[in-house]
C-alpha atoms as a printed R data frame, in Angstrom:
    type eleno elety resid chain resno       x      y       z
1   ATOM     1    CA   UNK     A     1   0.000  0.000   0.000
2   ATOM     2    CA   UNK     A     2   1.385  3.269  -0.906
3   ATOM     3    CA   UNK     A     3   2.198  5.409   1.839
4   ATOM     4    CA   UNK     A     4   0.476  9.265   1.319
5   ATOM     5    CA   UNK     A     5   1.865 11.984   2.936
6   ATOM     6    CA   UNK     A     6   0.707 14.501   4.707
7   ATOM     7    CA   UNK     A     7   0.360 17.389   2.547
8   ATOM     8    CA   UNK     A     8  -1.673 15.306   0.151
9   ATOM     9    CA   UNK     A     9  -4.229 14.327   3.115
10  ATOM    10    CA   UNK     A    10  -4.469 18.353   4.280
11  ATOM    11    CA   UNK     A    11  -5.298 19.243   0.101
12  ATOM    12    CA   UNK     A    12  -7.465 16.277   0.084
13  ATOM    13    CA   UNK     A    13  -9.257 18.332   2.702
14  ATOM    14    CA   UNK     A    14  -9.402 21.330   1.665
15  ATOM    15    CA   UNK     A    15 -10.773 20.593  -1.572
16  ATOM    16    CA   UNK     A    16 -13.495 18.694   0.314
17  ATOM    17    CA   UNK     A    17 -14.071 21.319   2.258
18  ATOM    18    CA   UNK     A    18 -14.399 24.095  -0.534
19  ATOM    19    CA   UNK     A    19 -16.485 21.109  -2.822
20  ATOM    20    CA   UNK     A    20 -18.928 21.244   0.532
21  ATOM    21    CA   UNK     A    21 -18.748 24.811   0.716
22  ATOM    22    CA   UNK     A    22 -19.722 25.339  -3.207
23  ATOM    23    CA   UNK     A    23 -22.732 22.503  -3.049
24  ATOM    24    CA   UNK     A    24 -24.080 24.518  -0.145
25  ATOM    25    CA   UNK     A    25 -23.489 28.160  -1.591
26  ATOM    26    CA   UNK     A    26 -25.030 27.084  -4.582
27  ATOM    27    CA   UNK     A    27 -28.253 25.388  -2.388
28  ATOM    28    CA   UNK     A    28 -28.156 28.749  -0.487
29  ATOM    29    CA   UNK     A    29 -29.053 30.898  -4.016
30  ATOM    30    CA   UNK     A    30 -31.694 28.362  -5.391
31  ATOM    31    CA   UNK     A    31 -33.832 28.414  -1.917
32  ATOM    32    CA   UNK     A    32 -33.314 32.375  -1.733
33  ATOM    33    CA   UNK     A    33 -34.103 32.572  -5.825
34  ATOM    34    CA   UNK     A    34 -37.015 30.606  -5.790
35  ATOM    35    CA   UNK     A    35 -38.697 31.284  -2.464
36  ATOM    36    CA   UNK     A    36 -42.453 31.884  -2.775
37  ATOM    37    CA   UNK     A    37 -42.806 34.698   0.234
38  ATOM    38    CA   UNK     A    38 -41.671 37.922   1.080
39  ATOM    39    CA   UNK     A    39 -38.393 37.820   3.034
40  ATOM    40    CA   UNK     A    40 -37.978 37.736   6.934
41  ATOM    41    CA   UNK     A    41 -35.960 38.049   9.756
42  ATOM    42    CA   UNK     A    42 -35.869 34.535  10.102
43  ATOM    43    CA   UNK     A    43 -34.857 33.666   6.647
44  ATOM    44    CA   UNK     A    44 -31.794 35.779   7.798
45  ATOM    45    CA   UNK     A    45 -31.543 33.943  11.109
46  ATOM    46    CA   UNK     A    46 -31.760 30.204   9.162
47  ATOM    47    CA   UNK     A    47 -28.731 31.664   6.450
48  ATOM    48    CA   UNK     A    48 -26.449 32.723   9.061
49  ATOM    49    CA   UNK     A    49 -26.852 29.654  11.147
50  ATOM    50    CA   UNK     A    50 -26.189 27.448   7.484
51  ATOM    51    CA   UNK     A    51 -23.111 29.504   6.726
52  ATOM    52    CA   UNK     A    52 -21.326 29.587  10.206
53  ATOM    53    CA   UNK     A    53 -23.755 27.223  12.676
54  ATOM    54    CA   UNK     A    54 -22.408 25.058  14.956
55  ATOM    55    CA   UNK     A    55 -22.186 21.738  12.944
56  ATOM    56    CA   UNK     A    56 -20.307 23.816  10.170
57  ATOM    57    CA   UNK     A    57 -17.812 24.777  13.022
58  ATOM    58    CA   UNK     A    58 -17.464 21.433  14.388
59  ATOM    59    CA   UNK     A    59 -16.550 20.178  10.455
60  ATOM    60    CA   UNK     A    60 -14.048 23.344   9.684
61  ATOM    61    CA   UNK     A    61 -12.858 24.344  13.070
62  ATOM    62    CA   UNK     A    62 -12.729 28.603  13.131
63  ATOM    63    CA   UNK     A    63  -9.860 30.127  12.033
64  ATOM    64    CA   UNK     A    64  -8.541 27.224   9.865
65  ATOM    65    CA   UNK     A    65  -7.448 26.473   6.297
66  ATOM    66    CA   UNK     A    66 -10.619 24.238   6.240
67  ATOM    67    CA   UNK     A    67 -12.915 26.934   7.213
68  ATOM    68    CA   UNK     A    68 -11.257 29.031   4.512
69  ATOM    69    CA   UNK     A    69 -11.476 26.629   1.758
70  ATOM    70    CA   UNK     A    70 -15.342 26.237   2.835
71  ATOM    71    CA   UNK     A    71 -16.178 29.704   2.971
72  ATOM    72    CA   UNK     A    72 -14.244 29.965  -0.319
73  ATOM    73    CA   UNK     A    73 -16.511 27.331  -1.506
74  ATOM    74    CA   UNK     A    74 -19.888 29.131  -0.345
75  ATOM    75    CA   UNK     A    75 -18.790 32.616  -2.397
76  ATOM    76    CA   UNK     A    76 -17.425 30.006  -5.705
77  ATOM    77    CA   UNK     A    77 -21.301 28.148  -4.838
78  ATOM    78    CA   UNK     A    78 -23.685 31.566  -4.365
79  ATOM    79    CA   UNK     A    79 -21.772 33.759  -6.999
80  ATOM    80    CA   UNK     A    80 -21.274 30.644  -9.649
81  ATOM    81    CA   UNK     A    81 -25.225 30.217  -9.476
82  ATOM    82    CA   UNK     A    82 -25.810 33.572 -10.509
83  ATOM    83    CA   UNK     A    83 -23.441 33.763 -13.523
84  ATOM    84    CA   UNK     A    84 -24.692 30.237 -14.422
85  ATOM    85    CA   UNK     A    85 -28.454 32.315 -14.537
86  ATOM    86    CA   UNK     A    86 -26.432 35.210 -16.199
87  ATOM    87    CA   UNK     A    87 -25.173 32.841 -19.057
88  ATOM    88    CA   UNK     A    88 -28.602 31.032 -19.662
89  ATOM    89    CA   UNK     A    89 -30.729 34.361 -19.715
90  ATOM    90    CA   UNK     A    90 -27.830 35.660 -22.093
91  ATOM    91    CA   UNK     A    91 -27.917 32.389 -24.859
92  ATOM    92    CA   UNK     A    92 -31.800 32.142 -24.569
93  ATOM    93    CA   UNK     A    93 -34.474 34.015 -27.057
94  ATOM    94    CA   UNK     A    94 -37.433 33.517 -24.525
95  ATOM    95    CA   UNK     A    95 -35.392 35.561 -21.449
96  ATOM    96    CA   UNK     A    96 -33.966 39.342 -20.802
97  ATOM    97    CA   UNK     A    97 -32.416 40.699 -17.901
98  ATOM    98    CA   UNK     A    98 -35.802 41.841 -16.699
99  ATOM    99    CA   UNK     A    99 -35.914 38.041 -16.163
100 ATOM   100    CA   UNK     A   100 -33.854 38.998 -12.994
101 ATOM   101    CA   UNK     A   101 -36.126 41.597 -11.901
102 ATOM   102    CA   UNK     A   102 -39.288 40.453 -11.505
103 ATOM   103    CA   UNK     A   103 -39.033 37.383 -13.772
104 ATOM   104    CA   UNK     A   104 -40.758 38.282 -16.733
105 ATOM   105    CA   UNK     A   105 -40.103 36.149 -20.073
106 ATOM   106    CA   UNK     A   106 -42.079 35.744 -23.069
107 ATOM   107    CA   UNK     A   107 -45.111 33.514 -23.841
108 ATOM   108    CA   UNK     A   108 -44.783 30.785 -25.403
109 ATOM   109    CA   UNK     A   109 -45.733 29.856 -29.153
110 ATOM   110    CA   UNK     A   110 -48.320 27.595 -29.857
111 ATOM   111    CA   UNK     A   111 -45.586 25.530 -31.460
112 ATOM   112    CA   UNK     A   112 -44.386 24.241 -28.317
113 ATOM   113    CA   UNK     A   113 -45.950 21.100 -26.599
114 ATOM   114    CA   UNK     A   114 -44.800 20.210 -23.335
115 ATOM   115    CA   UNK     A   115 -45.892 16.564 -22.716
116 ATOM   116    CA   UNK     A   116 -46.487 14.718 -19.444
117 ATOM   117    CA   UNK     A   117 -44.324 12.371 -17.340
118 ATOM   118    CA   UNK     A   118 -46.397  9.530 -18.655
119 ATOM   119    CA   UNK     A   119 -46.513 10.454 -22.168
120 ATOM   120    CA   UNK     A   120 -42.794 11.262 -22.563
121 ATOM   121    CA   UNK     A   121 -41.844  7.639 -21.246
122 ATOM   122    CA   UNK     A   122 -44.604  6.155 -23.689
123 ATOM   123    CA   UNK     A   123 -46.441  4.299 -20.827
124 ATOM   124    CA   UNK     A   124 -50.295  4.650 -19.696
125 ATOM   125    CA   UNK     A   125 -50.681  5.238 -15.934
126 ATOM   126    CA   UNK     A   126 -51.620  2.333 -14.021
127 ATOM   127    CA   UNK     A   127 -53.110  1.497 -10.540
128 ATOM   128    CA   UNK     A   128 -50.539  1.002  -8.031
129 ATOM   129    CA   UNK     A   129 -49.217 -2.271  -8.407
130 ATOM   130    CA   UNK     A   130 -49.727 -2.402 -11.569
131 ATOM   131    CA   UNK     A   131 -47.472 -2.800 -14.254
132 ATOM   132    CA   UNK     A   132 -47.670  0.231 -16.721
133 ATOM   133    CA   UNK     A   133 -49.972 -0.519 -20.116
134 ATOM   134    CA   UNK     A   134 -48.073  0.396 -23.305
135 ATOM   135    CA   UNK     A   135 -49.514  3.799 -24.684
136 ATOM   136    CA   UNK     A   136 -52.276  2.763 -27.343
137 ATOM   137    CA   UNK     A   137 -51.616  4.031 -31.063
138 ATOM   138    CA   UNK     A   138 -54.418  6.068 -33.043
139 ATOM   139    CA   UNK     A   139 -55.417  2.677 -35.168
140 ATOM   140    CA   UNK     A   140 -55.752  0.060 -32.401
141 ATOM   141    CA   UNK     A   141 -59.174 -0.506 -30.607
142 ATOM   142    CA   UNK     A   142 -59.887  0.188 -27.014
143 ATOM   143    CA   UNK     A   143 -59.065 -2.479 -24.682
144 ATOM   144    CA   UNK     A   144 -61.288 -3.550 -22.084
């Protein structure tokens, strides 16, 4: 068994720690970008005690490299969401930046059809328990 030093164990985990730190950061702008109410004091509250609660400081101990790579992570996370949204909004016909203002974005066509779960997979719904029936074609005659 090869013996690993270490310095390769510490950037093992600090890149764990940042990879945490980004998967979190990134969590943190979805909820806060998709939240149905108005913002509150204990939406605040709940973000500070994700970002630096105790069972983050237990993981990355205060003052640490770990801590930094994980708070590195969280800005790399929040910030990466956003220009991810940027670049989408930027390549797509149907948004504009007012997309990031109050979301508006264009109607759709009536050339677009959006089908259902069960249509997409080609399967009729069944009741539980049931295997699926295959979907039925416009020539065949209704089963009983």
């Amino acid at each position: 068994m090869a013996d690993i030093s270490q310095q390769t164990v510490h950037d093992i985990q600090l890149w764990g720690a940042g990879a945490f730190g980004t998967v979190i950061g990134w969590y943190i702008y979805y909820i806060n970008r998709h939240r149905r109410a108005d913002v509150s004091a204990t939406d605040l509250v709940t973000l500070i005690g994700i970002i630096g609660g105790t069972a983050v400081l237990a993981l990355f101990p205060a003052q640490s490299d770990l801590f930094g790579a994980y708070g590195l992570g969280l800005a790399i996370g929040f910030f990466g969401y956003f220009l991810v949204m940027v670049l989408l909004v930027a390549i797509s016909s149907n948004f504009g930046v007012d997309y990031f203002l109050d979301g508006r974005r264009k109607k759709p066509t009536g050339d677009y059809y959006i089908p259902t779960i069960d249509e997409s997979k080609g399967n009729v719904p069944a009741p539980m328990g049931q295997p699926p029936k295959p979907a039925k074609t416009p020539d065949q005659p209704p089963s009983q």
